[in-house]
C-alpha atoms as one frame of an Amber mdcrd trajectory, in Angstrom:
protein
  10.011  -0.164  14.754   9.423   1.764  11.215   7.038   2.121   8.706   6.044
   1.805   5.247   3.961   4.332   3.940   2.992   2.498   0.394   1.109   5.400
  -1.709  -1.145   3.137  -4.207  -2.293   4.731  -7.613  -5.523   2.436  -9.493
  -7.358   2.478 -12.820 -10.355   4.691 -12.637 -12.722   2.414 -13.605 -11.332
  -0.028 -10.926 -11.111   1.582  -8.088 -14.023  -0.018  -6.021 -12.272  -3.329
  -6.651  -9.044  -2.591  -5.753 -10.166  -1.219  -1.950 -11.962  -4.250  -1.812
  -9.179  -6.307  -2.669  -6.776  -3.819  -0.717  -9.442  -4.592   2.347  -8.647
  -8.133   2.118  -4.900  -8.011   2.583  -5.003  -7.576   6.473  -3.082  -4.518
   5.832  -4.077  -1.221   7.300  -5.417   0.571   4.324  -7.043   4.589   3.672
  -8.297   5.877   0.782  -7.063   9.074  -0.621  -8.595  11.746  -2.903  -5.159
  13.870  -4.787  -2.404  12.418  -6.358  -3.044   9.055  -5.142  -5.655   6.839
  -4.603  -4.885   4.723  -1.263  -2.316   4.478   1.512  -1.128   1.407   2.923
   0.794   1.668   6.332   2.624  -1.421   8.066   5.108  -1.540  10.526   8.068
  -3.747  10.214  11.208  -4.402  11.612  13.114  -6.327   8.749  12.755  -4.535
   5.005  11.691  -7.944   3.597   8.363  -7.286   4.888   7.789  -4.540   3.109
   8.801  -5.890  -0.340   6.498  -9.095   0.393   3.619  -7.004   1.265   4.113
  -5.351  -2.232   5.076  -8.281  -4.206   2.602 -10.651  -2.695  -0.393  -8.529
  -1.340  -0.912  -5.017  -3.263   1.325  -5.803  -6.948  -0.898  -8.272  -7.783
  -3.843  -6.521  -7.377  -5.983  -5.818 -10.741  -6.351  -2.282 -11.353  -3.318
  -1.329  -9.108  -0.934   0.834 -11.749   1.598   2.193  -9.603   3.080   1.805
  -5.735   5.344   4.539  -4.122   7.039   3.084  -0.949   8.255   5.706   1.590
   9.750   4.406   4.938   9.941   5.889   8.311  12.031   5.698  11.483  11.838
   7.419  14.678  15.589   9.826  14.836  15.457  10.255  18.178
C-alpha cells in the first residue's frame, strides 16, 4: 500500500481554522512548525484517492494557500 504525504501551507491569520477544518476531514493530520504548516498522510492503493482527498477535502479549505503531494512506496 503507499502513501501520500500532502505538505499543507495556510494564511497566517488562519491557521487555527484551517486545523480545525483539516481535523474534520477524517484524514490523519500533524501540524508543523518550518516551511510548512501541516502534514496530511493517507494511505491508498489507487492514485484517485489522493487527488479526491485534495480536491474535495483539503483544496477547499479557507486559508489553505498551497499543497505539496509527495508519494511513497515500499522498494523492497
Amino acid at each position: 500500500m503507499a502513501k501520500s504525504f500532502i505538505l499543507v501551507d495556510a494564511e497566517i491569520s488562519k491557521i487555527k481554522d484551517v486545523s480545525s477544518e483539516l481535523d474534520k476531514t477524517g484524514l490523519e493530520v500533524y501540524p508543523l512548525f518550518g516551511d510548512h504548516d501541516f502534514i496530511v498522510i493517507t494511505e491508498f492503493g489507487d492514485s484517485k484517492i489522493t487527488a479526491n482527498n485534495l480536491l474535495e477535502k483539503i483544496h477547499p479549505i479557507d486559508g489553505v494557500v498551497k499543497t505539496k503531494t509527495l508519494v511513497g512506496s515500499d522498494i523492497s
